[in-house]
matplotlib code that plots the C-alpha trace (Angstrom):
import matplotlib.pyplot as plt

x = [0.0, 2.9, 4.6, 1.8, 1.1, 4.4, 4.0, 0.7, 2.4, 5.3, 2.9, 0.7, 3.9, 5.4, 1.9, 2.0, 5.2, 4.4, 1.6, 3.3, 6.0, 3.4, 1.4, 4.7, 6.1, 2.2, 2.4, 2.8, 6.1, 5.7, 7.9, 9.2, 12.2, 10.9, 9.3, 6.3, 6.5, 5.6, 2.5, 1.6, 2.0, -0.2, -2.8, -3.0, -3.0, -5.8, -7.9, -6.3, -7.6, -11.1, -11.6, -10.2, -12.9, -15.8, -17.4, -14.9, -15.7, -13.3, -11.5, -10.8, -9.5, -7.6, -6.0, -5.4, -4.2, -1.8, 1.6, 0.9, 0.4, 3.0, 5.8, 4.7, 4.3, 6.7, 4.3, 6.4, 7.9, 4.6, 3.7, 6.4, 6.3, 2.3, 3.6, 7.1, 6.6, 5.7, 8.5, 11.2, 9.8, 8.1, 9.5, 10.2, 7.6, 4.7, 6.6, 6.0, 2.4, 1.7, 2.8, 1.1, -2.1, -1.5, -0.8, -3.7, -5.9, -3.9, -4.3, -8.2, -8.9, -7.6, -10.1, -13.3, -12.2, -10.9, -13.7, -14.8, -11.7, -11.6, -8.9, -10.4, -10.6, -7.2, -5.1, -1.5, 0.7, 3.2, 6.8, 8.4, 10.1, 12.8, 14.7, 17.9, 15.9, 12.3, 10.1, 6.5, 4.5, 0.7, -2.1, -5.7, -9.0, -11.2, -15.2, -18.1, -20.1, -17.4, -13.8, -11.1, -9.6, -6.1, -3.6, 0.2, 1.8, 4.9, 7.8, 11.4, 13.8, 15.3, 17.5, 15.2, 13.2, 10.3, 7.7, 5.0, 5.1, 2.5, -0.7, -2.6, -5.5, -7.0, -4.6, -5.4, -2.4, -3.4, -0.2, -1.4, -4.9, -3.6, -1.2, -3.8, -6.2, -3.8, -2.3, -5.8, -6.5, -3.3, -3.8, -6.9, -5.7, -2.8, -1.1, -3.7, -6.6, -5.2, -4.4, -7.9, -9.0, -7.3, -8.6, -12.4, -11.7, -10.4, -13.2, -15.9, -13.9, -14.0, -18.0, -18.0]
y = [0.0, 2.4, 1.6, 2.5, 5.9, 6.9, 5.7, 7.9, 10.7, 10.6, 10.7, 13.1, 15.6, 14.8, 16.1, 19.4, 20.0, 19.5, 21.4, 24.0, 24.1, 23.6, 26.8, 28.9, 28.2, 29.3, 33.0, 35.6, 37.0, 41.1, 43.2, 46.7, 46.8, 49.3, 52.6, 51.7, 47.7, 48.6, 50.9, 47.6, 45.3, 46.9, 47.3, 43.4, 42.5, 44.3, 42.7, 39.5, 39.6, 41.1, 38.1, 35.6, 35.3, 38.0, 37.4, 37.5, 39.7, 43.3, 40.7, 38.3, 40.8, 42.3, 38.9, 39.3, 42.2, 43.0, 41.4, 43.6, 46.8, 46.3, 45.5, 48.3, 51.1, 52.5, 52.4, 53.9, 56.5, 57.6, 57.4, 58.9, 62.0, 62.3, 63.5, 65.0, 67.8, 65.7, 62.7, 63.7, 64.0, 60.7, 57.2, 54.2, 52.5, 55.6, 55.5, 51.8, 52.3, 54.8, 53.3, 49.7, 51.5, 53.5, 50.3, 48.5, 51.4, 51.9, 48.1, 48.0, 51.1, 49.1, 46.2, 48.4, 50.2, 48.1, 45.0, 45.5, 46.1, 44.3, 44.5, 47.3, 49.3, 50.6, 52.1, 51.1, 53.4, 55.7, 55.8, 57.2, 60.1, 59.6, 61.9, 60.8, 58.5, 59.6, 58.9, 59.6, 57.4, 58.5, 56.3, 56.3, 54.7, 54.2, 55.6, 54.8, 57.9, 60.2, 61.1, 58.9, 59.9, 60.5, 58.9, 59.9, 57.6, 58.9, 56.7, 56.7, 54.0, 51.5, 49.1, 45.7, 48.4, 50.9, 52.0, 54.4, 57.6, 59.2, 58.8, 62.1, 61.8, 64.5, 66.8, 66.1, 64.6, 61.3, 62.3, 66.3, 65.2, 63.2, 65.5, 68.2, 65.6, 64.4, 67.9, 69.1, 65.9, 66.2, 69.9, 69.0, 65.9, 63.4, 60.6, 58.3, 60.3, 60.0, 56.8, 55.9, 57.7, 55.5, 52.8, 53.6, 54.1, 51.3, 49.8, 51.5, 50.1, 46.7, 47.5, 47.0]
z = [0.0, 1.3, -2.1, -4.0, -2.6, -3.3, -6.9, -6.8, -5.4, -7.7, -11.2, -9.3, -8.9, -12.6, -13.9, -11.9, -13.0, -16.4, -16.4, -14.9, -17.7, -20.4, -19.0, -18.4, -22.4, -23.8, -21.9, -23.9, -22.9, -22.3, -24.6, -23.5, -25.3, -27.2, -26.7, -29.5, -27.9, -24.5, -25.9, -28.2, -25.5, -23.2, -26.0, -26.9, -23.4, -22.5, -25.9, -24.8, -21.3, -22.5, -25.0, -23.3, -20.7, -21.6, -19.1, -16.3, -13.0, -12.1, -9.8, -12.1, -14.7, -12.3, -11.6, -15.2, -16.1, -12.7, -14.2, -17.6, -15.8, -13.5, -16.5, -18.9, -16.4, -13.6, -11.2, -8.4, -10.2, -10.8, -7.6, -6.4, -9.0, -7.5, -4.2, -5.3, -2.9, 0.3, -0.8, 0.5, 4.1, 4.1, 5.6, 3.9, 5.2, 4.9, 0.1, 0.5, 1.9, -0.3, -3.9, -2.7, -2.7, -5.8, -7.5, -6.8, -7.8, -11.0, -12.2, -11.0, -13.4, -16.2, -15.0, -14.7, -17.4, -20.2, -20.0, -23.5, -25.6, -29.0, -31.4, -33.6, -30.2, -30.6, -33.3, -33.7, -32.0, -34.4, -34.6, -30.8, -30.9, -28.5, -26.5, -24.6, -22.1, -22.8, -25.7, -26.9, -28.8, -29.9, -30.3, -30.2, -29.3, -31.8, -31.0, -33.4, -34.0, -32.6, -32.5, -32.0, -28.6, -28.8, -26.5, -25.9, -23.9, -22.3, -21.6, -19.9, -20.4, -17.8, -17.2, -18.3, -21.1, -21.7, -18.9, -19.4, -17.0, -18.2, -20.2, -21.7, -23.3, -25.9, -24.1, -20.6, -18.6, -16.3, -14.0, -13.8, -12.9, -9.6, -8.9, -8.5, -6.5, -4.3, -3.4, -2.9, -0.2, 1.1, 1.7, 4.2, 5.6, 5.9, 4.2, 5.9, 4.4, 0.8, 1.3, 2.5, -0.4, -2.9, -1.1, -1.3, -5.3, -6.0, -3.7, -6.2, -9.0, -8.1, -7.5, -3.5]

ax = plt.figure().add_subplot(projection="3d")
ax.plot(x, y, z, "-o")
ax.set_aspect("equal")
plt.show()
């Protein structure tokens, strides 16, 4: 019987680990090498995510989507830029705090957001033009019966590639925007209060 169990075991473990190698070689590996590969990559992921399981929840997108966000944007530094003024004077743990909840709200806004996305949604993005260690590349979204909205992705290059800093849209800069909302918070509270903020956004995102 003992002999047999530890056959069992033995197939059961060679399976996993198969499995696990078989699922590892079929994901799509996420290119940033580029400037006009990290805007493409985030594109296809998104229509990737959306078709692969239409009818997947925020939480299960989200699931989906966090290791895509995470490799084509530099979360932190935008995080980090957000607060510029009050940075410096903050503690490692209160930037660590901070960034982990601007993360989650930044990947669950491409969940709510992006649940529809086919491939005619986006346009290809144009050639970058690249300055020293930033680049912009402009896209768009395609919208029936109305303009296409126009994105500029703005990008800064790292050791391991290309992350997106910035995102403006028909003129209006993502990064500007928070800056201004998180200044304005800050102004009447504390790091806890925007913090708690984020936290109640991403909260309505997710639809609790």
């Amino acid at each position: 019987m003992k002999a047999r169990v530890e056959r069992f075991a033995v197939a059961l473990l060679t399976a996993l680990a198969a499995f696990v190698i078989a699922a590892a070689a079929q994901a799509a590996p996420i290119a940033i090498d580029s400037p006009e590969a990290t805007v493409a990559t985030l594109h296809q992921g998104l229509i990737d995510a959306a078709a692969k399981n239409p009818n997947a929840g925020v939480e299960e997108r989200y699931r989906a989507l966090e290791p895509l966000i995470v490799a084509t944007h530099d979360l932190a530094y935008i995080a980090e830029f957000a607060l510029r003024k009050q940075w410096p004077d903050l503690s490692a743990a209160d930037r660590e705090r901070f960034v982990a909840a601007f993360r989650r709200l930044s990947v669950m806004t491409y969940a709510s957001r992006f649940a529809k996305v086919s491939p005619q949604t986006f346009k290809p993005p144009g050639a970058p033009t690249v300055t020293g260690d930033r680049a912009r590349v402009v896209a768009a979204i395609e919208r029936q019966g109305a303009a296409d909205v126009t994105l500029e992705y703005l990008l800064q290059r790292e050791p391991d590639g290309w992350r997106i800093i910035n995102i403006i849209a028909d003129g209006v800069s993502d990064l500007a925007l928070k800056r201004a909302e998180y200044q304005r918070i800050l102004g009447a509270g504390s790091l806890d209060t925007l913090i708690a903020e984020l936290e109640q956004q991403t909260k309505r995102l997710a639809g609790g």
